[in-house]
N, C-alpha and C positions, 0 to 999 in steps of 0.2 A: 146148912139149910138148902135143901132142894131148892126151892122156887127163890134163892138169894133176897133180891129188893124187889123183887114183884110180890112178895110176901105181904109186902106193907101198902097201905095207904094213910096218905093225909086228910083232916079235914080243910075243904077248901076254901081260900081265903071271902068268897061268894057265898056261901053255903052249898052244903051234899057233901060228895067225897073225891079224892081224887087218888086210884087207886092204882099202884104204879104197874100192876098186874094188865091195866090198858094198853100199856106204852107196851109190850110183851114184844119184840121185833125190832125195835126203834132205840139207838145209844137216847141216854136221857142225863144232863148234866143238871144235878142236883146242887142247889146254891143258900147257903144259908143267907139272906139278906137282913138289911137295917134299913132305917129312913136317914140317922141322924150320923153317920160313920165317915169319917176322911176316906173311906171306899165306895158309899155310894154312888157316886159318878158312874161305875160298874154298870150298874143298871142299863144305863146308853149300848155300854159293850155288849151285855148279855142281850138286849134289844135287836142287835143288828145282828149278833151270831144264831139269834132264832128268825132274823127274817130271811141270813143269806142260806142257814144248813135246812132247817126247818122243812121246808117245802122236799128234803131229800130223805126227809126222815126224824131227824133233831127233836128232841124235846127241852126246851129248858125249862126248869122245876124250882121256883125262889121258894125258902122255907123263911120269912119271918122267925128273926128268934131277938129278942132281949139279953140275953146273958151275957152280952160283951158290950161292958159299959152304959148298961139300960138305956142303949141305942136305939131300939124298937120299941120308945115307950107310948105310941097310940094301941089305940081298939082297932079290928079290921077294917071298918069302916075308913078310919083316916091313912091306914096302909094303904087301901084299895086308893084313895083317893089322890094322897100323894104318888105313888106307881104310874097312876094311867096321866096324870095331871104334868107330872114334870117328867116323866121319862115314856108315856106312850105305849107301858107294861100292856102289849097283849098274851102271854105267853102265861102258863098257867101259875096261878100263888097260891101256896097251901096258907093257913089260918096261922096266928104268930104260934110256934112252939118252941121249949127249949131244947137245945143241941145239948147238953154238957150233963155230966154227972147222973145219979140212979133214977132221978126225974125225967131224962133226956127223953124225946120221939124214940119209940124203938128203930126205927132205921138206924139212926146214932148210934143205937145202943150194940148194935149188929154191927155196923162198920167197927167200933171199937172192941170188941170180939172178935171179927173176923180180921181184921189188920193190927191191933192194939191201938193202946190209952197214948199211943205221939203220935195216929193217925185222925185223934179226933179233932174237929176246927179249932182252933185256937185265937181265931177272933172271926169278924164277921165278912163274908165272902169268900168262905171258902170254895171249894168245887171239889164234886166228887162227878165220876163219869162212871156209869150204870152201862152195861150195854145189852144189846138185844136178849142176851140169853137171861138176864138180871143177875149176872156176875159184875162186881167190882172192879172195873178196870183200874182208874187211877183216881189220884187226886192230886191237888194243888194247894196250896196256902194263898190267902186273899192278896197278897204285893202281885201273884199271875193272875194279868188281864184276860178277859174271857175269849177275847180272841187271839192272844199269845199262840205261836208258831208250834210251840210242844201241845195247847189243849186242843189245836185244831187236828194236828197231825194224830193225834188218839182217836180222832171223833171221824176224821175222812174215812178210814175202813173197813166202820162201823155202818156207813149209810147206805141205802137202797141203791 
């Protein structure tokens, strides 16, 4: 696919759209989130790594999903709420969708095409890192912190 992940957008957890073809210039680390997960804590992480890269370029991208252990089980509303409420979520949230299987957001459905079916998340917090061209850089499984020394060092010579 030519235009990779700029191909896609989300709807966003606000309503409208949030269309990754924006970010078009800028690495964008794409995060499947939960409310109710022994990784939530995350949120903090990915909070400060979009307030310290952010300003240089950064986008972080939380995609609500359910599918690992009906972890995400409110409406956007209580996503929205809990994000900005206990962790100060200013960074953009797409609306809850599922990651996994023929049902998955097509971005999912592309990274497990384009890398294969042991690239796709496997539970919730994963990261994937987009970069300016909207190639696939890399990814992580949810135990790497968001501002772990290997997701930083993918992201630094990506930025403005």
């Amino acid at each position: 696919m030519a235009d990779g992940a700029h191909a896609f957008s989300f709807p966003a957890l606000s309503g409208g759209t949030i269309s990754l073809k924006s970010f078009a210039g800028r690495p964008v680390l794409v995060v499947n989130t939960a409310s109710e997960c022994g990784f939530t804590p995350q949120y903090a992480d990915l909070k400060a790594l979009h307030d310290r890269l952010g300003p240089r370029g950064l986008v972080v991208l939380g995609v609500p999903s359910n599918d690992f252990g009906a972890q995400e089980p409110g409406d956007e509303a209580a996503i929205a709420r809990f994000c900005t409420s206990r962790y100060q979520v200013d960074f953009p949230m797409a609306a809850k969708q599922p990651v996994l299987g023929a049902g998955a957001h097509p971005f999912y459905r592309w990274i497990a095409e384009t890398l294969g079916e042991g690239a796709v998340p496997r539970w919730n917090f994963h990261k994937f890192l987009v970069g300016p061209d909207g190639a696939l850089v890399d990814g992580w499984p949810s135990s790497v912190k968001p501002q772990d020394p290997k997701i930083v060092a993918a992201i630094e010579p990506l930025l403005e």
